[in-house]
C-alpha positions as CSV (number, residue, x, y, z in Angstrom):
1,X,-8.7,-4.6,17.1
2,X,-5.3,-6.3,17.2
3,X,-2.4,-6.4,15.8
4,X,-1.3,-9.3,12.8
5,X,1.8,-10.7,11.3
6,X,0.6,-9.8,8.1
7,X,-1.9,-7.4,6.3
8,X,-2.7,-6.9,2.6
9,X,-4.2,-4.2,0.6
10,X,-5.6,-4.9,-3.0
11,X,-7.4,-1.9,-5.0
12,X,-8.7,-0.7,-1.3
13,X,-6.0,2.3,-0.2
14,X,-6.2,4.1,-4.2
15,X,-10.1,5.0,-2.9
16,X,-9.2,6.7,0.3
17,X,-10.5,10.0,0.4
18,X,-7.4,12.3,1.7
19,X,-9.4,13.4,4.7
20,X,-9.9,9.6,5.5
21,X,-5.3,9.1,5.0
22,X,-5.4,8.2,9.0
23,X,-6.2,4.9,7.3
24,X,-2.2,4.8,6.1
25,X,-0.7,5.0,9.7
26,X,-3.6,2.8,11.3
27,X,-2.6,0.2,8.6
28,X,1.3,0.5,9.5
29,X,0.6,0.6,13.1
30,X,-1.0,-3.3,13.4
31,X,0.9,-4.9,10.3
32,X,3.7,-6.9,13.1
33,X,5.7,-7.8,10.3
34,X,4.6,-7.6,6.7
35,X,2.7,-5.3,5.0
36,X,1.3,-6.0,1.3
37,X,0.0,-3.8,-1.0
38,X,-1.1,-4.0,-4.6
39,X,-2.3,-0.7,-5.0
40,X,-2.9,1.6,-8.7
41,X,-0.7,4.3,-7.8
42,X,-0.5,6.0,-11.2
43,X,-2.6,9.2,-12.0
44,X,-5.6,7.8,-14.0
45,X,-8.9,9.2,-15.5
46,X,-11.1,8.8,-12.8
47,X,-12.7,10.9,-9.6
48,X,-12.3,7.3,-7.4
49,X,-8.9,6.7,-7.8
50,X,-6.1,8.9,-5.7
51,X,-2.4,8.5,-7.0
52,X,-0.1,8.2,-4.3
53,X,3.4,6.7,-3.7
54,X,2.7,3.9,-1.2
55,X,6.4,3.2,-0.7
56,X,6.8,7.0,0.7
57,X,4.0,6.7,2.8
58,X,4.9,3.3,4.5
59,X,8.5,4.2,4.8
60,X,7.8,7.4,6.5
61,X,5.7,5.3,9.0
62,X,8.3,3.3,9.9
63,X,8.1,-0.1,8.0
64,X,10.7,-0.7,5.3
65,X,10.1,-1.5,1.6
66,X,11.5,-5.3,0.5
67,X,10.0,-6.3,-2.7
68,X,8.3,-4.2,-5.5
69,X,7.0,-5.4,-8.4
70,X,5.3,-2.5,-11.1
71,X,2.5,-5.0,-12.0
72,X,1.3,-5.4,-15.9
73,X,-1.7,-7.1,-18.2
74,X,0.2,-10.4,-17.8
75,X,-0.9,-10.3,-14.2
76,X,-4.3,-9.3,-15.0
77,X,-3.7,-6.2,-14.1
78,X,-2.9,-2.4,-15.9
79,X,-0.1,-0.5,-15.6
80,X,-1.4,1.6,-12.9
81,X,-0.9,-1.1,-9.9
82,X,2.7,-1.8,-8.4
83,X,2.7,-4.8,-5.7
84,X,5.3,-3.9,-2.6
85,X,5.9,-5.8,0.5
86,X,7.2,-3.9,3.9
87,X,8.8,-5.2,6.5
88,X,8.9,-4.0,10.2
89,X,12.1,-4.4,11.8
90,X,12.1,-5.1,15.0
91,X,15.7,-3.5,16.3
């Protein structure tokens, strides 16, 4: 209902539906000041997942991309999941 200093995304936003990609400027809109997201963003073998660019999509709603890290086994995770943080400046 409100708006926080921080929200995080893990494996969440790769199963929107694109009718349901309000979600993306919903998400922007109550993050005050950071935005996380470790999201599979890589086209994979599967009808659940959506490949998108995350950093595009946040950017274009206004928050700024700081940190990105593409993500690997050694993280327990595949190749498919980058972890980005955004920042909302507040000029």
């Amino acid at each position: 209902l409100g708006k926080y200093d921080l929200v995080f995304t893990m494996a969440v936003l790769e199963h929107l539906h694109i009718d349901s990609e309000w979600v993306f400027s919903e998400t922007a809109r109550r993050a005050k000041r950071y935005l996380i997201t470790i999201e599979g963003e890589k086209k994979i073998l599967s009808k659940l997942h959506i490949s998108r660019n995350y950093k595009n999509i946040f950017e274009r709603l206004g928050l700024q991309q700081v940190y990105e890290k593409h993500l690997n086994q050694d993280e327990g995770l595949n190749t498919n999941f980058y972890a980005r943080v955004f920042l909302r400046n507040h000029c």
